[in-house]
N, C-alpha and C positions, 0 to 999 in steps of 0.2 A: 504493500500500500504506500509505504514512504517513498518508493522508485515510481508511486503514478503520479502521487497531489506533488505538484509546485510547493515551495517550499513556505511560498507566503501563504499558504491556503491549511497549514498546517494550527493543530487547534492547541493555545498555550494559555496559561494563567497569566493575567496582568499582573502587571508590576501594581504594586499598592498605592503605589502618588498617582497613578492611572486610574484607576477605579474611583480612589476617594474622588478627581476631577472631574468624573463623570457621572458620580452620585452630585457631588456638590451641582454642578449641572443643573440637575432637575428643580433644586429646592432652591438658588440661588442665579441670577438668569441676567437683572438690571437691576437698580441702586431702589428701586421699589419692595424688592423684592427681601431687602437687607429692612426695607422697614417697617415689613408687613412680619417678617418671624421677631424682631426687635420690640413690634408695641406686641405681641401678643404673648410673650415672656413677660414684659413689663406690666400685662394686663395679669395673668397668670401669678406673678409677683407679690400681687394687692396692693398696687400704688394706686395712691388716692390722687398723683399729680405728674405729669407726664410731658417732658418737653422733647421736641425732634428739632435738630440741626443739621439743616443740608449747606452743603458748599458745592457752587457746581453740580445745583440741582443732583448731587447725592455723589456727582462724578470723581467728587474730589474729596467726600467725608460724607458721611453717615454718622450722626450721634445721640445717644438715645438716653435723657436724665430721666429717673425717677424714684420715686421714696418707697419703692415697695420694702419686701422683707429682709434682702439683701442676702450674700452670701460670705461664708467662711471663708479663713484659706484650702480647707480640704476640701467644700465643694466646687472652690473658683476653679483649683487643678485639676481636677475631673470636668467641670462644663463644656469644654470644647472639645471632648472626646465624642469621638463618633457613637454614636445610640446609647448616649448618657444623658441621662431624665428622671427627674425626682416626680412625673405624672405619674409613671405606671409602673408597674412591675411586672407581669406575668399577661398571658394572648387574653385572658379573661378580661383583666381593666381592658380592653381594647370595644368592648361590649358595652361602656357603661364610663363614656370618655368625658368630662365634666369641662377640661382645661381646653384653650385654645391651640394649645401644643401639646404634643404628645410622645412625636417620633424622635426626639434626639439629635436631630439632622440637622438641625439650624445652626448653631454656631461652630459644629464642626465642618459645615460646609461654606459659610461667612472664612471662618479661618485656613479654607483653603486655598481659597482663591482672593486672598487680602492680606493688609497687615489688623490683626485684630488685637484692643486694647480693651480691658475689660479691669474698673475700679470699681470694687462694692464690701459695705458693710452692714453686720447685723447690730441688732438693736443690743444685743450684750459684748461688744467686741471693743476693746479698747482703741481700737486702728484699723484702717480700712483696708484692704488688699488689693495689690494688682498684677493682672494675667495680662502678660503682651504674647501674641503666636503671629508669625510672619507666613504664611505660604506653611502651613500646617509644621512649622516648628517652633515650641513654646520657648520662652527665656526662662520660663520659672516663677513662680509667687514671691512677692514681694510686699513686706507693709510699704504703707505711706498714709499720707494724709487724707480721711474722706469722712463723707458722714452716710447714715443709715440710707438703706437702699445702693441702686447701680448706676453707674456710667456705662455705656458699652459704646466706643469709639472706633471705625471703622473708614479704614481709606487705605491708597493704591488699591483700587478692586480690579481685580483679573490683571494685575502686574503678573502674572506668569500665566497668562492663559489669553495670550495673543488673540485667538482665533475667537475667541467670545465678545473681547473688547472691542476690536474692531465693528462688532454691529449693534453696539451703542448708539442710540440716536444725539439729539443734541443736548443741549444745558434744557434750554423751556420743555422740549418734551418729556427729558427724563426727572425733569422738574414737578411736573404737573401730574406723572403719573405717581410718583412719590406724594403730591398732596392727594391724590385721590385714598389712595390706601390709608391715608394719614385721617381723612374724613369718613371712611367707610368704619375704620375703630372708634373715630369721638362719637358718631350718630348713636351706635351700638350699646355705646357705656358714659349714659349723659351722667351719670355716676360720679364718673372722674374729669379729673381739669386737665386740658389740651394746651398745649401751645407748639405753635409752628414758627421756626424761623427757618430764614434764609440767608444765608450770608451775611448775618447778623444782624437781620431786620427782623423785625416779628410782624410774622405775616397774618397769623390768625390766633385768635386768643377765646379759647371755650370753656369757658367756668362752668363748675356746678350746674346742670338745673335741671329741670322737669324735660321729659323726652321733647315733648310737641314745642318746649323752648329750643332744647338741643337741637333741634333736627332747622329749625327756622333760621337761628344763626349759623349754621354751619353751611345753609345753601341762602343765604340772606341776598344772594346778589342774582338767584334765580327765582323765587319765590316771593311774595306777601305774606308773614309766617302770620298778620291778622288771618289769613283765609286758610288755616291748617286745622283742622280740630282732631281729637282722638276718638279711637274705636275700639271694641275692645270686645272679645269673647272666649269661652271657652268649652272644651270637650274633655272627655278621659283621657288625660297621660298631655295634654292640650293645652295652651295658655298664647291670646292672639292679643297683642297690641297694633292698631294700623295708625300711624300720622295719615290723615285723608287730607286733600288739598276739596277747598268747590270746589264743582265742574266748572266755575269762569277760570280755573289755573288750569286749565287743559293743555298739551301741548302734541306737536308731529312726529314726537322721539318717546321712546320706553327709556329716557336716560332716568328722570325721575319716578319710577316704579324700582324698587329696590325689594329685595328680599334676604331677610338675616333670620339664621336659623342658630339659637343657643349664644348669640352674642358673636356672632361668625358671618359675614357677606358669604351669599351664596350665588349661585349658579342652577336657579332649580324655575322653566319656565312653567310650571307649571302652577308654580306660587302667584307669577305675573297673570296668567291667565284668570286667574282664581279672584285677581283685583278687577279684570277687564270685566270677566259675570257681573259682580258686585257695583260696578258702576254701567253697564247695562242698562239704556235709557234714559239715561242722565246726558250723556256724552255723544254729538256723532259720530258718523264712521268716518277711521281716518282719524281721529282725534285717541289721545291718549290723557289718564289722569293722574297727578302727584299721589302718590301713597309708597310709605315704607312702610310693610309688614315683618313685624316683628316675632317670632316663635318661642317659644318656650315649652320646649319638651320632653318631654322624660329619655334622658342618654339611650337607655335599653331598646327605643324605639326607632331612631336613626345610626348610620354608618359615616363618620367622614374618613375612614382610613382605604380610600379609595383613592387620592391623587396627591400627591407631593407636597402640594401647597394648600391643600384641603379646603379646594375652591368648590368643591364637588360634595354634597349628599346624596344619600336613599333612604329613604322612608318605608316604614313597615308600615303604614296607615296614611299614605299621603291623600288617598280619596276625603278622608277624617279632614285633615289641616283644610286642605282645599272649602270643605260646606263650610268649616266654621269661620274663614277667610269673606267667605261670600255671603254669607249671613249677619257678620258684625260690618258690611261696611251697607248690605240694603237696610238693617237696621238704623245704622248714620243716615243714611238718604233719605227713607220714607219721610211722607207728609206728613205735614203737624194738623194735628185737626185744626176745625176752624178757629175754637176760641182761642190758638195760638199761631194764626196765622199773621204776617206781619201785613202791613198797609199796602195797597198797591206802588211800585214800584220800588219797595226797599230790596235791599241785598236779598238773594238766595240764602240760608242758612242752614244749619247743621246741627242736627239734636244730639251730642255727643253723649250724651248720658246711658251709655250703653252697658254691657255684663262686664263692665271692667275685671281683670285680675284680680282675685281676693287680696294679695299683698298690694295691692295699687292702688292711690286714694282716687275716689270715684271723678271724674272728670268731667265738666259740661263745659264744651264750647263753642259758642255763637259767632258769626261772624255780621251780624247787625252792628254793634256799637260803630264800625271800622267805616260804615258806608259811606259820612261826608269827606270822609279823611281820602278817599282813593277816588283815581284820576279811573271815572268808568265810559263807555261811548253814550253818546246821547240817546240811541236809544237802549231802557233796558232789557236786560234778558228776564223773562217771565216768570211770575211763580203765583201761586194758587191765590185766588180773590177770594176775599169775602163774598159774600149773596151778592147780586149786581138786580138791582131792579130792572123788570124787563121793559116797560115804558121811556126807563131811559137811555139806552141801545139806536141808535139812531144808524141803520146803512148807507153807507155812502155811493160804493159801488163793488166792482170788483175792477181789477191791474194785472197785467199780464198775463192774463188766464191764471193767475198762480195766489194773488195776494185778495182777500177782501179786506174792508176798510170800513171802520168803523167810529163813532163817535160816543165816548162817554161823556157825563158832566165833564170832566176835569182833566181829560185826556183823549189822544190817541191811539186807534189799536189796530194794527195791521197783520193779520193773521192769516198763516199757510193754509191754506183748504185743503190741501192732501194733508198735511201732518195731525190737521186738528182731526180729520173724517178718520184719520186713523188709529190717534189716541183713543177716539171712543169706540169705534169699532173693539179695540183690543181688550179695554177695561171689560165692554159690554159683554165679551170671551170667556173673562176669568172671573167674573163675580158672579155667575150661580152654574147650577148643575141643570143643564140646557135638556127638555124631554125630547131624544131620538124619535124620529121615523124613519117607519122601515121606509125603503126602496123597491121600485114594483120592478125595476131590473135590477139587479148586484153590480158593481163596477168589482170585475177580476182585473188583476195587473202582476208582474212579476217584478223579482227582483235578482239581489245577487244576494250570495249566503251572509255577508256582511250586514246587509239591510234587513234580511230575517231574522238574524239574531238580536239585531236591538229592534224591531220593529215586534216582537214576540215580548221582549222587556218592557214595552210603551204601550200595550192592548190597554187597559187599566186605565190609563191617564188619558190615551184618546178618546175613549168611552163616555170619561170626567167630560172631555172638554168638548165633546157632540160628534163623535167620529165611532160609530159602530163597527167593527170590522174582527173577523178571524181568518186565522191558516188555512187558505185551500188546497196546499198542494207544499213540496220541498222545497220553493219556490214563487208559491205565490198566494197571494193574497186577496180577502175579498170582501168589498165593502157593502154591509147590506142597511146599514140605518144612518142619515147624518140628523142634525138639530138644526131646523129653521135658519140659525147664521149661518150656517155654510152652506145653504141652497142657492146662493147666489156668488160662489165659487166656484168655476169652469173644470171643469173634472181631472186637466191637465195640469191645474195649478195647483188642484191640490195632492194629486197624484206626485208632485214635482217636491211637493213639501213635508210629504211623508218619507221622501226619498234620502232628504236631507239629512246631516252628519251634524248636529249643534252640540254635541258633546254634551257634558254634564247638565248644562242648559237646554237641552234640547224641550222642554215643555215650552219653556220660555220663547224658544225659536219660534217655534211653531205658529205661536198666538201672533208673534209680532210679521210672520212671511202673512200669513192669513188675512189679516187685517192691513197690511200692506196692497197686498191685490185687491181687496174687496174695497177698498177705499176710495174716492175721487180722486180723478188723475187731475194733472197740470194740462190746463187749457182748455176742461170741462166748463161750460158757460151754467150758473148758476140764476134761477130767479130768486128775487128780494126775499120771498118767505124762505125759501131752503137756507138763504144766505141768514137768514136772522138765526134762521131754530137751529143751524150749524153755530153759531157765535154763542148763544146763550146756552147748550150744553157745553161747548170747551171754555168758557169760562167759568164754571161750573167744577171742572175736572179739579178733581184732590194732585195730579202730576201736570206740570203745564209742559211736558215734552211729548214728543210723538215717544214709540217705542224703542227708537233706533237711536234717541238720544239731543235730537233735532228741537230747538226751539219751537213753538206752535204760533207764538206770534211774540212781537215787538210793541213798544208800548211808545208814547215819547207824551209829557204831560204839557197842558195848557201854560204855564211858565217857561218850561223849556221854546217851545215856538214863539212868543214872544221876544226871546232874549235872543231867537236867533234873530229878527228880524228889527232888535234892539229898539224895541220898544216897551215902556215900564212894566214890569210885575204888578198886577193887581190882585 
C-alpha cells in the first residue's frame, strides 16, 4: 500500500501547535469573537459591572474589566488550558448547562493565536495575579497589583497565523461587529452595567435598569423606547418576556426581531416566526415588527453544545415556546374594550399588563402619554372609536375606485373599501359557530399526501369555521356542507385555500385568504347607502386593521386642515 499512495496522501497525526490552531479556528475567527467568549466568562463570573476596550476596532486590543468573582493563582494557571472549566465536570452537566460557557475552549484558543494577558483577584486574596501566554506559551503566575474580579487583555491577534489575519476586514467593520456582540450581552443582562469604549472614548454607557429601559437605550438611535412596552407569559418548564415595539415602529428588515434563549443570542427562526403570528394583522405584508423575545427555560429542555460558538439551539418542546411567544404578544395587541378606548385620533396603545414572570414585577405600558411629544404624519393611523352617531356620518363620495370619504363633526375619514369589506367579513368568520348546509352536489378535489395529512388534522376547525368536509379517497377529499358565508366563495378559491400551507396559523390563514376574496375589490363602484352601512360597521370594528395588517382608513381632524391652509384654530 505504501509503494501505491503518494507520499503526501499518506495518513499522520498533527503536530499539537497544528490542531490546537485549528480548534482555536473555530471558536476564535475576528476580534468579535474574542469579545463574545470574554463578556460571557465575565457574565458567568457574576460581575455586576462590565467595561470592553477596543483599539482598532479590536484589531489592535481587546480588553475586558470586571468585578466578578475573580481568580486565584492556581486557577489563573490552569485557565488557559485547553478544556479547562470550572462549569462542568462530567457529559451529564452537559444536559442541564446553566453558564454561558461551558467548553473550555475560549481562552485557550484566544491564547493561541494572541498574546494573552490575564490580571485577577479574589475577594480573600491579599494580591492580585497575573497570567501572560504568547502564541500558546505561558510566562508563569505572577502577583502584582489589582483589585477583586478580572482584567483579560488581548492583542497581536493571529501574529502567527498569517492566513486568518489577512481576511480581516477593516477598523469600522471589525469595529461594529464587536459592538454588536457587545449589545446582544447588555440587552440580555439589563442586570448588569455596560460600558463601551473605543480608543478611549466611551462610546456607550448602560447602567442598571428594567429590561424595556435596557433594550431602548441600547438601540436609542433606532427606536422610540416611549413606543416599546413588555409582554410576558408562560408554560411548563417556560418563562417569555417580549420588549414589543407599536406596529407604527415597523420596519423592511428582521434586524430588530431578536431572539435570546437562557440569556444567550440565538439563531432559532423559528422564535422570529412565532413574533410575525403574534403580530398578524396589526402589520402589513412586507413590513416587519421591533420585539426581543426573551426565554427562560428549564436547561434539561434545550441543547447549545451543538456549534462552537453556541450560536445555535434545539428544543425539546419548541412547538410549547412558539404558542406561548404568540399568545403573550396577541395578548399585548388585542382591543381594549370601549370604556378604555382612547379618543379618536390619539396614539395606538399597548395593554402591557400581561402573565408576567412570577419573579418579574408586573409591568403596564402605555404609549398614550408620549403622543404630543412625537413628530407623527398628519394623517393618523387608526384605532377603534367610541359609538359614532349615525346621523352624523355624512358621505362625500368615493376616489379612485379604492378610497371612500367621509365627514365627521370634527374630522376626516378616508377609508379602504376593500380592507374595511374585509375586516368585517373576517371578524363576521370567527365570532360564532356558523349552521352548515348540506350540498345537493359534493365538491370532490385531490390533493398531495402533504395536504392530506394536515388537511385530516384541520377537519375539526373547518367544520368550526362552516366548511363541512371528509376523506374520500388516499387522496382526496370531499366537500359536502358549507355555512351561508362561504356560499358566495367561487369553489376555486376556496379549493385554493384549503390547499394552503399557513403553518401553525393556518386557522388564522384561512379566515383572512376567505375574506380577502369575498371582499370588494379596488374599482368596485359603490352607491351612497352600501357606502354608508360599509362606514358605520368599520367604525364600529373593536380592530381598525384589515386582516393582513393594512390600515382601514386614515383620519386627519378639522384643526389639522385649517393649519394646513393657515388659517386660525377655532
Amino acid at each position: 500500500m505504501s509503494d501505491i499512495l503518494p507520499r503526501s496522501r499518506r495518513i499522520r497525526i498533527l503536530r499539537d501547535e497544528v490542531s490546537r490552531k485549528i480548534a482555536a479556528g473555530e471558536v476564535i475567527d475576528r476580534p468579535f469573537s474574542i469579545v463574545r467568549e470574554l463578556l460571557d466568562n465575565a457574565i458567568d463570573a457574576g460581575a455586576r459591572s462590565i467595561d470592553v476596550h477596543l483599539e482598532a476596532g479590536g484589531l489592535g486590543r481587546v480588553r475586558v474589566v470586571d468585578d466578578g468573582i475573580g481568580m486565584g493563582p492556581e486557577d489563573l494557571a490552569l485557565a488557559w488550558r485547553q478544556h479547562a472549566t470550572s462549569k462542568i465536570e462530567n457529559e451529564d452537566d452537559l444536559l442541564r448547562v446553566t453558564s454561558l460557557g461551558f467548553r473550555g475552549e475560549a481562552l485557550s484558543s484566544i491564547a493561541v493565536c494572541s498574546r494573552l494577558e490575564i490580571t485577577s483577584a479574589r475577594e480573600e486574596d491579599a494580591s492580585a495575579h497575573r497570567l501572560e501566554v504568547r502564541g500558546g506559551k505561558s510566562t508563569g503566575v505572577e502577583p502584582c497589583q489589582g483589585r477583586r474580579g478580572s482584567i483579560v487583555d488581548v492583542s497581536e491577534l493571529f501574529f502567527n497565523y498569517p492566513a486568518r489575519k489577512k481576511f480581516l476586514r477593516s477598523v469600522s467593520a471589525e469595529s461594529g461587529l464587536c459592538r454588536g456582540i457587545f449589545i446582544d450581552r447588555a440587552v440580555a443582562h439589563p442586570d448588569i452595567a455596560f460600558r463601551l469604549f473605543s480608543d478611549g472614548e466611551l462610546k456607550l454607557a448602560l447602567p442598571t435598569a428594567m429590561l424595556v429601559e435596557r433594550v431602548g437605550a441600547a438601540y436609542g438611535q433606532l427606536v422610540d423606547a416611549r413606543l416599546l412596552g413588555l409582554a410576558g407569559g408562560e408554560s411548563e418548564g417556560v418563562s417569555v418576556q417580549i420588549v414589543a415595539g407599536s406596529p407604527d415602529l415597523r420596519r423592511r428588515d428582521r434586524r430588530l426581531m431578536q431572539g435570546f434563549v437562557n440569556g444567550r443570542r440565538v439563531s432559532e427562526f423559528a422564535l422570529l416566526q412565532a413574533v410575525e403570528f403574534g403580530y398578524a394583522g396589526y402589520i402589513p405584508g412586507g413590513w416587519y415588527p421591533v420585539a426581543f423575545v426573551f426565554v427562560r427555560i428549564d436547561p434539561g429542555m434545550i441543547d447549545f453544545n451543538i456549534h462552537p460558538a453556541k450560536k445555535e439551539v434545539r428544543f425539546r418542546n419548541l412547538p410549547q415556546v412558539h404558542k406561548t411567544i404568540v399568545a403573550a404578544l396577541q395578548k399585548m395587541l388585542e382591543p381594549r374594550t370601549r370604556a378604555e378606548e382612547s379618543t379618536p385620533g390619539s396614539h395606538p396603545s399597548f395593554d402591557a399588563r400581561v402573565a408576567a414572570p412570577r419573579d418579574t414585577p408586573s409591568t403596564s405600558t402605555t404609549f398614550e402619554a408620549h403622543r404630543g411629544e412625537l413628530s407623527l404624519p398628519l394623517w393618523h393611523d387608526p384605532v377603534p372609536m367610541p359609538p359614532v352617531d349615525e346621523s352624523s356620518i355624512r358621505f362625500l363620495g368615493q376616489v379612485f375606485g379604492v378610497f371612500l370619504i367621509f365627514e365627521l363633526p370634527d374630522r376626516l375619514i378616508m377609508m379602504d373599501q376593500h380592507a374595511a369589506h374585509e375586516r368585517i367579513i373576517f371578524d363576521r368568520l370567527g365570532e360564532r359557530a356558523p349552521a352548515l348546509q348540506e350540498l345537493l352536489f359534493p365538491l370532490c378535489f385531490d390533493v398531495s399526501d402533504d395536504e392530506a395529512r394536515r388537511l385530516d388534522s384541520e377537519l375539526a376547525s373547518l367544520a368550526e369555521m362552516g366548511v363541512g368536509m371528509h376523506r374520500a379517497g388516499q387522496r382526496s377529499f370531499e366537500i359536502t356542507a358549507l355555512s351561508a358565508d362561504f356560499k358566495a366563495l367561487h369553489q376555486e378559491k376556496l379549493l385554493e385555500l384549503l390547499r394552503q400551507d399557513g403553518g401553525d396559523e393556518w386557522r388564522y390563514s384561512f379566515r383572512a385568504g376567505a375574506a380577502c376574496k369575498m371582499a370588494i375589490k379596488e374599482g368596485e363602484r359603490l352607491d351612497p347607502v352600501t357606502a354608508r352601512d360599509l362606514c358605520e360597521k368599520a367604525l364600529a370594528l373593536p380592530v381598525a386593521r384589515c386582516p393582513h395588517g393594512r390600515p382601514i382608513w386614515h383620519e386627519i381632524s378639522r384643526s389639522d386642515l385649517l393649519r394646513m391652509v393657515d388659517r386660525p384654530v377655532t
